[in-house]
C-alpha positions as CSV (number, residue, x, y, z in Angstrom):
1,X,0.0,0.0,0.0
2,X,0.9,3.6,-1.1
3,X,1.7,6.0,2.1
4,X,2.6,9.6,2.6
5,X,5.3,10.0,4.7
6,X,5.7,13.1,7.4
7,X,8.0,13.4,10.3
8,X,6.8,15.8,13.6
9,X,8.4,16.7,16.7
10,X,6.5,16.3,19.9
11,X,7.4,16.6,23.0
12,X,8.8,13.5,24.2
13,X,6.3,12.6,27.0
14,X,3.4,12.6,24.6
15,X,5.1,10.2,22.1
16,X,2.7,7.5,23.2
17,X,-0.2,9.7,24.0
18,X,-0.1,10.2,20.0
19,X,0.3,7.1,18.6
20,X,-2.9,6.0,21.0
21,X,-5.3,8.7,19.2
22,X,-4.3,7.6,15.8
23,X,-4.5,3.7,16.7
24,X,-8.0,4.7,17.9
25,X,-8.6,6.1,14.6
26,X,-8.6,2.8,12.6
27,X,-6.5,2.7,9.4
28,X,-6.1,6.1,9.8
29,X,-2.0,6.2,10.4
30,X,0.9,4.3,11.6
31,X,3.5,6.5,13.6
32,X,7.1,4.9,14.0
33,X,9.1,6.5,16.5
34,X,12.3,7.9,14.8
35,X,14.2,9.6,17.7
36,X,12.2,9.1,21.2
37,X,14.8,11.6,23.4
38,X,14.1,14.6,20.5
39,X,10.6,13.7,20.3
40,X,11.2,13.0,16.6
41,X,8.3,10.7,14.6
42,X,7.5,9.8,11.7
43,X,3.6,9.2,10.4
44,X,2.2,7.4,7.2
45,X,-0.7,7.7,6.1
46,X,-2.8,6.6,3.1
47,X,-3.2,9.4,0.5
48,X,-7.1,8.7,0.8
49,X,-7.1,9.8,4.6
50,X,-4.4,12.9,5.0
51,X,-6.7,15.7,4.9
52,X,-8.4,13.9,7.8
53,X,-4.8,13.1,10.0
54,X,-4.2,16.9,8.5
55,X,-7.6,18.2,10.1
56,X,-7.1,15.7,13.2
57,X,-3.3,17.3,14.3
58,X,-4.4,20.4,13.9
59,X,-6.6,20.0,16.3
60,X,-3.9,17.9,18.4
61,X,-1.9,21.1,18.3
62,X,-4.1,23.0,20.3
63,X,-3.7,21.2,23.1
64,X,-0.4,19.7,22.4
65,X,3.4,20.8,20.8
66,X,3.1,19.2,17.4
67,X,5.3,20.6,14.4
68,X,6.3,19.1,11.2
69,X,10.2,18.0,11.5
70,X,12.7,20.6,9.6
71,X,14.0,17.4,6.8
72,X,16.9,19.4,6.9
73,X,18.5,19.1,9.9
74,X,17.7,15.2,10.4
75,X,19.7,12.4,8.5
């Protein structure tokens, strides 16, 4: 299956609070922890569904430090 790829920064405490909202969305996304200590995942999604994980982090954000990783300064 065909995925879109993103990476975000979190704060590290709410690593796992993340991935258990978008388990609870089903199929939604799959995060994969990329760097736990800098907070650094990564998130795939079907290309079907990213407006709605788009629409569903921004409202994460309000509550929560979420920011799309700068792909420049990670390997």
């Amino acid at each position: 299956m065909e995925c879109i790829v993103r990476a975000y920064r979190v704060k590290p405490r709410e690593i796992h609070f993340l991935r258990f909202i978008l388990e609870a969305c089903d199929g939604l996304a799959v995060q994969t922890t990329l760097d736990a200590r800098a907070g650094l995942v990564a998130i795939a999604c079907p290309p079907d569904r990213v407006q709605e994980l788009d629409g569903i982090l921004a409202d994460l954000s309000r509550e929560m430090d979420i920011t799309p990783a700068d792909k420049d300064k990670n390997p």
